[in-house]
N, CA, C and O atoms as CSV, one atom per row, in Angstrom:
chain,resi,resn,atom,element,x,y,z
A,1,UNK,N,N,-21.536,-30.499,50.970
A,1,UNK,CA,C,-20.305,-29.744,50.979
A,1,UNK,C,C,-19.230,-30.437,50.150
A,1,UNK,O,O,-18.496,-29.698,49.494
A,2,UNK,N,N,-18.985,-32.086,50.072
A,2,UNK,CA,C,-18.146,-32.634,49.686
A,2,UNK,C,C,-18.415,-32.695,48.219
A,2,UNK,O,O,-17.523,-32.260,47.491
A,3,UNK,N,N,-19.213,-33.040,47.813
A,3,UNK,CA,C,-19.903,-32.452,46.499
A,3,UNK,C,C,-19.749,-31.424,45.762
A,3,UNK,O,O,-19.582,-31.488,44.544
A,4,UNK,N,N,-19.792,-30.345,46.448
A,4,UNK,CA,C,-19.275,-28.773,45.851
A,4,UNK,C,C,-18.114,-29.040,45.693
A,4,UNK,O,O,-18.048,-29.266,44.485
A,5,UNK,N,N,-17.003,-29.186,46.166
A,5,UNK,CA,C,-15.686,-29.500,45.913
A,5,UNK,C,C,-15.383,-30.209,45.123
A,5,UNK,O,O,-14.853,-29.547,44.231
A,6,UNK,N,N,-15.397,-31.597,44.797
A,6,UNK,CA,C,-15.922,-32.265,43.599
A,6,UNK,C,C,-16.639,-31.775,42.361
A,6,UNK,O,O,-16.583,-32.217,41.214
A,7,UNK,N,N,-16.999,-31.243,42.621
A,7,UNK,CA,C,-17.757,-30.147,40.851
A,7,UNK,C,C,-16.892,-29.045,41.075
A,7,UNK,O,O,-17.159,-28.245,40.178
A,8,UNK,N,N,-16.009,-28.583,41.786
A,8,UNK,CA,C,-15.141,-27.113,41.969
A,8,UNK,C,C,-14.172,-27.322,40.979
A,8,UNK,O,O,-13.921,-26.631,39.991
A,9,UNK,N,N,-13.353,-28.988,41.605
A,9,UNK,CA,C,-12.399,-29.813,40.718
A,9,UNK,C,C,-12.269,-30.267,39.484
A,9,UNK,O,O,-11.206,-30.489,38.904
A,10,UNK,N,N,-13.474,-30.423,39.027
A,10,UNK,CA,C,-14.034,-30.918,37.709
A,10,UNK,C,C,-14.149,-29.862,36.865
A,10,UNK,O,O,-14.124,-30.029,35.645
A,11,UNK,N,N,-14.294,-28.617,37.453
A,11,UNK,CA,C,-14.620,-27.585,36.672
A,11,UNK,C,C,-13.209,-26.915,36.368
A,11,UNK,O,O,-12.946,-26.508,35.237
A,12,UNK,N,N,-12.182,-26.804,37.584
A,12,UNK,CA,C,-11.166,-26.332,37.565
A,12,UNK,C,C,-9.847,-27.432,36.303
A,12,UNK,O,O,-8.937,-26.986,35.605
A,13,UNK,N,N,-10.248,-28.696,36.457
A,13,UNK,CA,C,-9.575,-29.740,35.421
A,13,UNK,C,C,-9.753,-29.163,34.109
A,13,UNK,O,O,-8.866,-28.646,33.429
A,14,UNK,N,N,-11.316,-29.330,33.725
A,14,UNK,CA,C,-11.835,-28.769,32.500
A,14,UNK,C,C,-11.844,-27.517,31.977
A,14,UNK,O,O,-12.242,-27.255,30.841
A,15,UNK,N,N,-11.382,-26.660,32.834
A,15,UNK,CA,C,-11.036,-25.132,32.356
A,15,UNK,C,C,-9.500,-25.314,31.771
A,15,UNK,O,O,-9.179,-24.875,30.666
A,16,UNK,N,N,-8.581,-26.023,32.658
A,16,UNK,CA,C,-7.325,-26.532,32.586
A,16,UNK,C,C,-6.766,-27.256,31.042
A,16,UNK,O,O,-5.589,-27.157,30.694
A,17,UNK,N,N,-7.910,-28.047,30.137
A,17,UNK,CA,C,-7.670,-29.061,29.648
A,17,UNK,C,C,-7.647,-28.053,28.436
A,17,UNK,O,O,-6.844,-27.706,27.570
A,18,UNK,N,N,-9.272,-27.686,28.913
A,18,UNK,CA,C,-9.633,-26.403,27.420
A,18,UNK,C,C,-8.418,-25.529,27.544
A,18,UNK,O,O,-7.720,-25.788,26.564
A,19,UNK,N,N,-7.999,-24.871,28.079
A,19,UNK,CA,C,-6.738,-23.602,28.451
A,19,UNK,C,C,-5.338,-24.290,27.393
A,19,UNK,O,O,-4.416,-23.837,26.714
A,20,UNK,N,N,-5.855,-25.545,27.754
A,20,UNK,CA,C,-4.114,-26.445,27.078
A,20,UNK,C,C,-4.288,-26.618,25.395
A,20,UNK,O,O,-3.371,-26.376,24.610
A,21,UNK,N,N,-5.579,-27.062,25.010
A,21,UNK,CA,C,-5.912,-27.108,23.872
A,21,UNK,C,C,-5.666,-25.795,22.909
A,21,UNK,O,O,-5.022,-25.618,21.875
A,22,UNK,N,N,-6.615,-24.829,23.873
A,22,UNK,CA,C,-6.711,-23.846,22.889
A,22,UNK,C,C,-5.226,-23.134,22.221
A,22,UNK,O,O,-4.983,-22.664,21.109
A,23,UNK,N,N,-4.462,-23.289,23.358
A,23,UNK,CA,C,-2.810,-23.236,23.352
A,23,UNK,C,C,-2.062,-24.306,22.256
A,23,UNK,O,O,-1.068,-24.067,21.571
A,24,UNK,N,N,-2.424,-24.876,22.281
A,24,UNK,CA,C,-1.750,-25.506,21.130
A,24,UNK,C,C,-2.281,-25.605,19.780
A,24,UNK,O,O,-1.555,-25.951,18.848
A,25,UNK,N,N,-3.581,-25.304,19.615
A,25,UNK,CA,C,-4.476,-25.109,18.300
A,25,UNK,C,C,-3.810,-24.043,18.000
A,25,UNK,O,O,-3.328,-24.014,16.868
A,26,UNK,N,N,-3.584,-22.856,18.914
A,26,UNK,CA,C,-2.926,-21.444,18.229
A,26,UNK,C,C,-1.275,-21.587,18.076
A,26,UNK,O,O,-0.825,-20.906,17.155
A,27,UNK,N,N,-0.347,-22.321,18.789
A,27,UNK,CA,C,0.832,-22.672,18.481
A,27,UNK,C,C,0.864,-23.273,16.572
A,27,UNK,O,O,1.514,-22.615,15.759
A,28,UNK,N,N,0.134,-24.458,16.164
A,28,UNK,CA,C,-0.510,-25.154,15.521
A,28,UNK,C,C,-0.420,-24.240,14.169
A,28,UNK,O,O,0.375,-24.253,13.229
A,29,UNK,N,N,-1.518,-23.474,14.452
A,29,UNK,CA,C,-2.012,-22.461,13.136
A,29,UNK,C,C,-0.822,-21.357,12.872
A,29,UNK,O,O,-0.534,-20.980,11.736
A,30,UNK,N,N,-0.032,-20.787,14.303
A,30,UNK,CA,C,1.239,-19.857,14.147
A,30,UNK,C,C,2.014,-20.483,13.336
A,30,UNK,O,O,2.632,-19.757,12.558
A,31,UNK,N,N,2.225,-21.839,13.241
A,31,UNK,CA,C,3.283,-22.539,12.527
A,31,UNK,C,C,3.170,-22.822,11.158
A,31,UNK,O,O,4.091,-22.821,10.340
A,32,UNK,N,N,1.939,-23.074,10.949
A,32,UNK,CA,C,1.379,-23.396,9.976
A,32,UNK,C,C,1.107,-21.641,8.739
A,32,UNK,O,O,0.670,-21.634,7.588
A,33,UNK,N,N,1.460,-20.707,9.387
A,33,UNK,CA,C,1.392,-19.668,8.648
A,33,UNK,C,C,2.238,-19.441,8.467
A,33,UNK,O,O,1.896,-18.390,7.925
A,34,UNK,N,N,3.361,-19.419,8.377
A,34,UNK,CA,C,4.703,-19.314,8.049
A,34,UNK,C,C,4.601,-19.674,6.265
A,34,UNK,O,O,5.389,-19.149,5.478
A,35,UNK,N,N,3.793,-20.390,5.933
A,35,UNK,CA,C,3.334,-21.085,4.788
A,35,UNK,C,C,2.725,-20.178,3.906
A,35,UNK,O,O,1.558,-20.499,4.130
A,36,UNK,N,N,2.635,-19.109,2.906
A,36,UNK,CA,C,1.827,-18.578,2.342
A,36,UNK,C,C,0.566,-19.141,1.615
A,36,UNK,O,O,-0.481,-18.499,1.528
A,37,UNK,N,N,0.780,-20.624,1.005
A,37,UNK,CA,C,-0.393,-20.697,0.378
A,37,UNK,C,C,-2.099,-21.562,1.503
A,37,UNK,O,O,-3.291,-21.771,1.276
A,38,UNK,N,N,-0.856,-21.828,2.978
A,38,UNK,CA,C,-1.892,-22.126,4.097
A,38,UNK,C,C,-2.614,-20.819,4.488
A,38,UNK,O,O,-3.842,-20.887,4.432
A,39,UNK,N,N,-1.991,-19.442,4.939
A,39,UNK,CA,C,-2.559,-18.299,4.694
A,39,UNK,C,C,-3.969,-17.943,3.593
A,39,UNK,O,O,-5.181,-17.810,3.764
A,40,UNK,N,N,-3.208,-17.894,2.639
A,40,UNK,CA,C,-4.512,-17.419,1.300
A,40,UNK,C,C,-5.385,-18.639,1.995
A,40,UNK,O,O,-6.230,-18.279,2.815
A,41,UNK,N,N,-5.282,-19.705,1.798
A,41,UNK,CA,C,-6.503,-21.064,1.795
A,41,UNK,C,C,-7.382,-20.639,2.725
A,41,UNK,O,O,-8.540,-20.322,2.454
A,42,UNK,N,N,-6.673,-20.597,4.340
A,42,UNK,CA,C,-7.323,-20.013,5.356
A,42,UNK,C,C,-8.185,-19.139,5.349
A,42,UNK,O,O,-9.346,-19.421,5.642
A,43,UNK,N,N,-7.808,-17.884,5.014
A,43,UNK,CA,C,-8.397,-16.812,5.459
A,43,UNK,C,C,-9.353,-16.826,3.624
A,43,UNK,O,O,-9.850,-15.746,3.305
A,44,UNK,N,N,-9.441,-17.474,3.076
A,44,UNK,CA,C,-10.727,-17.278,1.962
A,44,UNK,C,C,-11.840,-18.527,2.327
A,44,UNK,O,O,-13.064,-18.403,2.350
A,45,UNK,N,N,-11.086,-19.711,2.594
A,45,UNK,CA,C,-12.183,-20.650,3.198
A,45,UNK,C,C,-13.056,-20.840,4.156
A,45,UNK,O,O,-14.019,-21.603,4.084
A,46,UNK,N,N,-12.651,-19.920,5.410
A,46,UNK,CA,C,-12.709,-20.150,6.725
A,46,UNK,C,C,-13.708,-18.854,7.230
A,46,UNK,O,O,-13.783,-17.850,6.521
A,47,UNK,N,N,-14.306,-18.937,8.242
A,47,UNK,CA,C,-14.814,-17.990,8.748
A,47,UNK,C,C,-16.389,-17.589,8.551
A,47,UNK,O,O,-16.985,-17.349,7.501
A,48,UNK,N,N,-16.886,-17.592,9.939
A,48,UNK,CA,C,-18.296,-17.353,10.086
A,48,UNK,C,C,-18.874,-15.664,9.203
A,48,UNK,O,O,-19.614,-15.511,8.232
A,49,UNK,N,N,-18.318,-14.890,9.860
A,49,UNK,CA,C,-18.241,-13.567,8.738
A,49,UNK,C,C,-17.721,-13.158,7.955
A,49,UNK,O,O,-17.468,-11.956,7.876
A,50,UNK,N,N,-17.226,-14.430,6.710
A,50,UNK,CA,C,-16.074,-13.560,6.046
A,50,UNK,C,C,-17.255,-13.406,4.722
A,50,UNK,O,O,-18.062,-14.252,4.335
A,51,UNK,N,N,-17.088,-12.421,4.362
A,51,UNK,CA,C,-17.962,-11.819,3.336
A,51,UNK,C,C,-17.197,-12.261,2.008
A,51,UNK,O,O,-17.864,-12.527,1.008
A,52,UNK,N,N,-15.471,-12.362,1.976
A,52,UNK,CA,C,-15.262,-13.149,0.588
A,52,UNK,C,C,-14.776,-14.779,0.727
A,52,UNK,O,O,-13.619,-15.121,0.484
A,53,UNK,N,N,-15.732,-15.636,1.111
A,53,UNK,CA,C,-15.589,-16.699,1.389
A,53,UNK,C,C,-16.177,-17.562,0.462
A,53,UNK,O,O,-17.357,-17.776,0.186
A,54,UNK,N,N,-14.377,-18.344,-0.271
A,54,UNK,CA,C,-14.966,-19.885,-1.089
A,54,UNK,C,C,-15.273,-20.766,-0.991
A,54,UNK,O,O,-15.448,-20.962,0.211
A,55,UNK,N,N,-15.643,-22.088,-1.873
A,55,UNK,CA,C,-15.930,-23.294,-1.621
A,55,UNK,C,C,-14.096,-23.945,-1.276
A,55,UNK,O,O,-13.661,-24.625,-0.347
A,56,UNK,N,N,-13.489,-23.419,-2.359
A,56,UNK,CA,C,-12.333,-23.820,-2.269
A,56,UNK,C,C,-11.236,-22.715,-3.000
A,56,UNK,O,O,-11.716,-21.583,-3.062
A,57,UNK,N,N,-10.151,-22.814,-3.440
A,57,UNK,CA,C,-9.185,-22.263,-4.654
A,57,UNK,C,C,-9.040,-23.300,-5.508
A,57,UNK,O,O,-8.838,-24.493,-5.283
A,58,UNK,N,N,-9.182,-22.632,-6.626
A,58,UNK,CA,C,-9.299,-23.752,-7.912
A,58,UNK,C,C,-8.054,-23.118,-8.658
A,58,UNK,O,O,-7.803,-23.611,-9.758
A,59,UNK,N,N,-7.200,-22.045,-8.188
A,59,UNK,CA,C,-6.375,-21.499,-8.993
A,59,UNK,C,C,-5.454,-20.748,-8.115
A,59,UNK,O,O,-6.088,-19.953,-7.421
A,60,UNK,N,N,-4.153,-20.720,-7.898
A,60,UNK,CA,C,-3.599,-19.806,-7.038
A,60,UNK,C,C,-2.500,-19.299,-7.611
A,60,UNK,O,O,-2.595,-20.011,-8.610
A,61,UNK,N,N,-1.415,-18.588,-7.846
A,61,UNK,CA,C,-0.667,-17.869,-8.595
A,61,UNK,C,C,-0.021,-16.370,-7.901
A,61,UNK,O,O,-0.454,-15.244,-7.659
A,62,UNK,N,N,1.061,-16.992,-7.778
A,62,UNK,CA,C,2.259,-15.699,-6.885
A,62,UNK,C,C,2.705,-14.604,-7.665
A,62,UNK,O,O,3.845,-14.739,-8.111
A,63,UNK,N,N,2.059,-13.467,-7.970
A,63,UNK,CA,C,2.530,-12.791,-8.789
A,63,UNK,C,C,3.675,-12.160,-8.620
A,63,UNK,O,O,4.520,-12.121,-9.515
A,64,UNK,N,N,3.892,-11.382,-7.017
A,64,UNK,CA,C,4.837,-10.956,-6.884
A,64,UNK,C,C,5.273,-11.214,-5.201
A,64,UNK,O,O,4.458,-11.216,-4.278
A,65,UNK,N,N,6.684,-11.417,-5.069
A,65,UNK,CA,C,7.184,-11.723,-3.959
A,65,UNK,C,C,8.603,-10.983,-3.429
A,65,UNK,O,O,9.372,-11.162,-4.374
A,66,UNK,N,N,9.233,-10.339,-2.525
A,66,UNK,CA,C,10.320,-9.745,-2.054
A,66,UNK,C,C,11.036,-10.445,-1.147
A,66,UNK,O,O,12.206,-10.222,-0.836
A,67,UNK,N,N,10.426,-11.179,-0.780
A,67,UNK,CA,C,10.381,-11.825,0.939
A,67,UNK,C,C,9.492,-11.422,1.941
A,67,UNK,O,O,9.085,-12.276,2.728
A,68,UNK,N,N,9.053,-10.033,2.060
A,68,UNK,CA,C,8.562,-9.297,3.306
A,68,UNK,C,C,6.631,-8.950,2.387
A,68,UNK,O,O,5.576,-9.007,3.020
A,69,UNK,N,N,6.698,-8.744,1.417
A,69,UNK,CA,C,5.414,-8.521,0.758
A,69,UNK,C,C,5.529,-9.177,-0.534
A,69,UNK,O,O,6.433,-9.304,-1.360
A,70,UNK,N,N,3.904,-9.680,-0.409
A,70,UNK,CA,C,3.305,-10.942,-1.415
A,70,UNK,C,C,2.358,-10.320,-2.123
A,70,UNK,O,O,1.666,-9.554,-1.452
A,71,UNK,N,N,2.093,-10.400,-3.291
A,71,UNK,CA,C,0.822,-10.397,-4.144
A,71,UNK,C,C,0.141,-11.684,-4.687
A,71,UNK,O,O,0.332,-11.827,-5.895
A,72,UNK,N,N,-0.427,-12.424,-4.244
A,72,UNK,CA,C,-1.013,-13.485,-4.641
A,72,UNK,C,C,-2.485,-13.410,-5.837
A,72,UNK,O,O,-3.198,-12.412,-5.738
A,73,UNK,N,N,-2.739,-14.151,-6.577
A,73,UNK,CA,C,-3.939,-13.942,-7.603
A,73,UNK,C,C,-4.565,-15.326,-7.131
A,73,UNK,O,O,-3.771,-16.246,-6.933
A,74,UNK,N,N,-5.391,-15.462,-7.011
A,74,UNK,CA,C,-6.777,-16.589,-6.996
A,74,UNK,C,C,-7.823,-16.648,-7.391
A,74,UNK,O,O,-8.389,-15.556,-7.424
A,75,UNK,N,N,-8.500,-17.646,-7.800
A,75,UNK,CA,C,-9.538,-18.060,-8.231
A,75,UNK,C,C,-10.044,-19.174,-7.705
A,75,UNK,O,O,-9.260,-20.057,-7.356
A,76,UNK,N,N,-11.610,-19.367,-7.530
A,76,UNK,CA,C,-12.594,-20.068,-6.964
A,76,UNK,C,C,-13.827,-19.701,-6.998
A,76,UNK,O,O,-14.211,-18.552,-7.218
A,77,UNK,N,N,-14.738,-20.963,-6.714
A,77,UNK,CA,C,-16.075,-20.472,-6.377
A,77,UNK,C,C,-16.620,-19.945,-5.506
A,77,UNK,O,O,-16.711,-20.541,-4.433
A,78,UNK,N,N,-17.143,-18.708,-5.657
A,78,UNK,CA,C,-17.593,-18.487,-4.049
A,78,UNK,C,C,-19.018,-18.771,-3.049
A,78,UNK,O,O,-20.048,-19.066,-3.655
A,79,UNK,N,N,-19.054,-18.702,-1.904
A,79,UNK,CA,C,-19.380,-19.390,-1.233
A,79,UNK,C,C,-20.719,-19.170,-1.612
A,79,UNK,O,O,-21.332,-20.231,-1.497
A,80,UNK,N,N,-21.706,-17.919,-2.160
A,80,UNK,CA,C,-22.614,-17.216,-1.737
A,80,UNK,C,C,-23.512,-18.138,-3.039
A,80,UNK,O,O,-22.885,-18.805,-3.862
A,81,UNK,N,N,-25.067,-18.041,-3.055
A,81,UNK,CA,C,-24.848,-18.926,-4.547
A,81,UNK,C,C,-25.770,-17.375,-5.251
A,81,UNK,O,O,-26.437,-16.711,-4.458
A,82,UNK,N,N,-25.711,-17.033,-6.460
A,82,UNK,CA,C,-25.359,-18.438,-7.152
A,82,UNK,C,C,-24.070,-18.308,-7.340
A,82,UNK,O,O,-23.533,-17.210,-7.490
A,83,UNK,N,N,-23.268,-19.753,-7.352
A,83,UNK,CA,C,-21.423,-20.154,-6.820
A,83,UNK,C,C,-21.132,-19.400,-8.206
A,83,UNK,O,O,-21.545,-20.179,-9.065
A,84,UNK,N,N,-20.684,-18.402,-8.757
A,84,UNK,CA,C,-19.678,-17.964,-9.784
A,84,UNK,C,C,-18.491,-18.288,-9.162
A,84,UNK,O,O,-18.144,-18.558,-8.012
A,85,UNK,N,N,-17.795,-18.153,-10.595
A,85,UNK,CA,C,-16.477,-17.962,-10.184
A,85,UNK,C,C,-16.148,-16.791,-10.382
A,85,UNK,O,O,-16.787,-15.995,-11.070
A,86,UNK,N,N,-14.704,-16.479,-9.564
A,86,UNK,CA,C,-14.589,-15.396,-8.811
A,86,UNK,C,C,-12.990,-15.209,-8.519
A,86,UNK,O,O,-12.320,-16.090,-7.979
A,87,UNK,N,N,-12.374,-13.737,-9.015
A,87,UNK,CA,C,-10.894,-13.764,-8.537
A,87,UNK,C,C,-10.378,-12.962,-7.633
A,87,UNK,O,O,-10.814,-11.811,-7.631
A,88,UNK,N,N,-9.470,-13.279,-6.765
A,88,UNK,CA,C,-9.150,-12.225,-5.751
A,88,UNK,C,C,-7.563,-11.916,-6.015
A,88,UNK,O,O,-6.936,-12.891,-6.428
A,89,UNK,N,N,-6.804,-10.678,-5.835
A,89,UNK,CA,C,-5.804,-10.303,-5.221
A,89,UNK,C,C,-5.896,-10.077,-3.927
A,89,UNK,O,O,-6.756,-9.629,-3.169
A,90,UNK,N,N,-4.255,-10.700,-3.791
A,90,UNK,CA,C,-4.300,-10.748,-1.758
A,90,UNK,C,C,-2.606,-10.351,-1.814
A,90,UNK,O,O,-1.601,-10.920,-2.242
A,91,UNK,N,N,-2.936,-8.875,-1.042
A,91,UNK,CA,C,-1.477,-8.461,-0.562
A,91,UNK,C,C,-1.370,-9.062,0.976
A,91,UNK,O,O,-2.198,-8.918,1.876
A,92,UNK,N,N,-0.037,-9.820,1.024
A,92,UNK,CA,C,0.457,-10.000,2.419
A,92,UNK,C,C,1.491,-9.401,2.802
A,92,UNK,O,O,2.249,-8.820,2.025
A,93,UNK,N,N,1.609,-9.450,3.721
A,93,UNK,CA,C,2.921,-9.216,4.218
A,93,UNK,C,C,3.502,-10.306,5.663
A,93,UNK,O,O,2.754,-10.790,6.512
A,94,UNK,N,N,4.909,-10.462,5.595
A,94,UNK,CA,C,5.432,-11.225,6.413
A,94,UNK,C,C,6.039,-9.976,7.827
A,94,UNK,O,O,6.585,-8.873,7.791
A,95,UNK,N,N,5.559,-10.927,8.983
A,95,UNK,CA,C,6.324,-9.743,10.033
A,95,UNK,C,C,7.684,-10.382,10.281
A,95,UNK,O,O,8.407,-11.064,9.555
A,96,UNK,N,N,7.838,-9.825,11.884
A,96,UNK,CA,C,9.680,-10.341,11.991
A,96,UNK,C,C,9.459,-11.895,12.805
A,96,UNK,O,O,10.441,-12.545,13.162
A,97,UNK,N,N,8.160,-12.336,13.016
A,97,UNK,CA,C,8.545,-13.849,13.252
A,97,UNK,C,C,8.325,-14.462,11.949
A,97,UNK,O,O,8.106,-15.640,12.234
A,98,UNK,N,N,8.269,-14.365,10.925
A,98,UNK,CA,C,8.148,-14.954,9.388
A,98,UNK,C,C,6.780,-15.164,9.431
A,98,UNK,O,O,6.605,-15.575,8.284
A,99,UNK,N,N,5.675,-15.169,9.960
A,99,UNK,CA,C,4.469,-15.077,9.905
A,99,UNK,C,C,3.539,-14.006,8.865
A,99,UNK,O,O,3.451,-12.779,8.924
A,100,UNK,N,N,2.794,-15.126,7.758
A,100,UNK,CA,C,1.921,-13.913,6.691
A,100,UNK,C,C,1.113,-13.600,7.229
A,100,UNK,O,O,0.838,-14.372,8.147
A,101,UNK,N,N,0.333,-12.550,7.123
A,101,UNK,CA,C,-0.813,-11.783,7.352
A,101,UNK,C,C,-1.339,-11.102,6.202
A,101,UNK,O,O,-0.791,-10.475,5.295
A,102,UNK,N,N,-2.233,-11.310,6.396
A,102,UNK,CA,C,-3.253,-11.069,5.049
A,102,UNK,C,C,-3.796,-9.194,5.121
A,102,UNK,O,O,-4.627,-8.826,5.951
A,103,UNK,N,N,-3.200,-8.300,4.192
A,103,UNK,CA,C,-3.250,-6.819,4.548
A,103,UNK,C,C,-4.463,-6.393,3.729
A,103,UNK,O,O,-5.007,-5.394,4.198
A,104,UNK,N,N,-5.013,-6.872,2.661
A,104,UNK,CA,C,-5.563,-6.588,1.379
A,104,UNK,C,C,-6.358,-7.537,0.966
A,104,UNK,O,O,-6.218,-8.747,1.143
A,105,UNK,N,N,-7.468,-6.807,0.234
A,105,UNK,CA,C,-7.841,-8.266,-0.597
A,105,UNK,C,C,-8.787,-7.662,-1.283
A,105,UNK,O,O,-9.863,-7.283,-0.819
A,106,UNK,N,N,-8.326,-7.529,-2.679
A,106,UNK,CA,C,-9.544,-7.078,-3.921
A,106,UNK,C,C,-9.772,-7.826,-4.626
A,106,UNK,O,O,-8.891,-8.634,-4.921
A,107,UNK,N,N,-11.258,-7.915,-5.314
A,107,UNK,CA,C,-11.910,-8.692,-6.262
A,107,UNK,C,C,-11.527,-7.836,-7.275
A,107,UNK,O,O,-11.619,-6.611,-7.356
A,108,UNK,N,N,-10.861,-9.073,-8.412
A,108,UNK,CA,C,-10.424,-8.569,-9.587
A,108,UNK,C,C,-11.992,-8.348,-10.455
A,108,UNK,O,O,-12.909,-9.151,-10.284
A,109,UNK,N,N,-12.123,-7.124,-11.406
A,109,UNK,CA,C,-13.159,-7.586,-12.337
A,109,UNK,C,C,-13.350,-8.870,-13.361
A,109,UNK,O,O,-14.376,-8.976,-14.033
């Protein structure tokens, strides 16, 4: 019996610890997007399904900006092989906490 309680605690700590982490990894990344060129990097590098995913950006370039909507141009290799290189347009847009979000994203020919 005293045992069960003891693994109840351990389990309830460790749900606790993870709960705190994951909370601040997403505080973390909210802050960190405020940043447009952490945005583009992110969301082309990152991700188990992202179908346009690079090795890196070897080229990045703001074409157009208002404050509230972005057109960004990039270039890199992409992930898939064989690695060509490869360019994307990426429309963002900023909401009302200054946070980009990525709305668009075409492969230039």
């Amino acid at each position: 019996m005293k045992r069960k309680n003891i693994s109840k605690f351990n389990f309830l700590i460790l749900l606790i610890i993870l709960m705190i982490c994951s909370l601040i990894r997403y505080r973390i990344i909210c802050y960190k997007s405020k940043e447009i060129t952490y945005v583009v990097e992110r969301y082309l590098t990152t991700g188990i399904f992202n179908t346009n995913k690079l090795y890196g950006i070897n080229n990045f370039h703001l074409s157009f900006s208002d404050g509230k909507v972005a057109v960004v141009k990039v270039n890199g290799l992409q992930k898939k092989s064989p690695h060509k290189k490869i360019n994307y347009n990426i429309f963002l847009e900023k909401n009302s906490k200054g946070i980009w979000k990525v709305k668009k994203l075409y492969q230039v020919p």
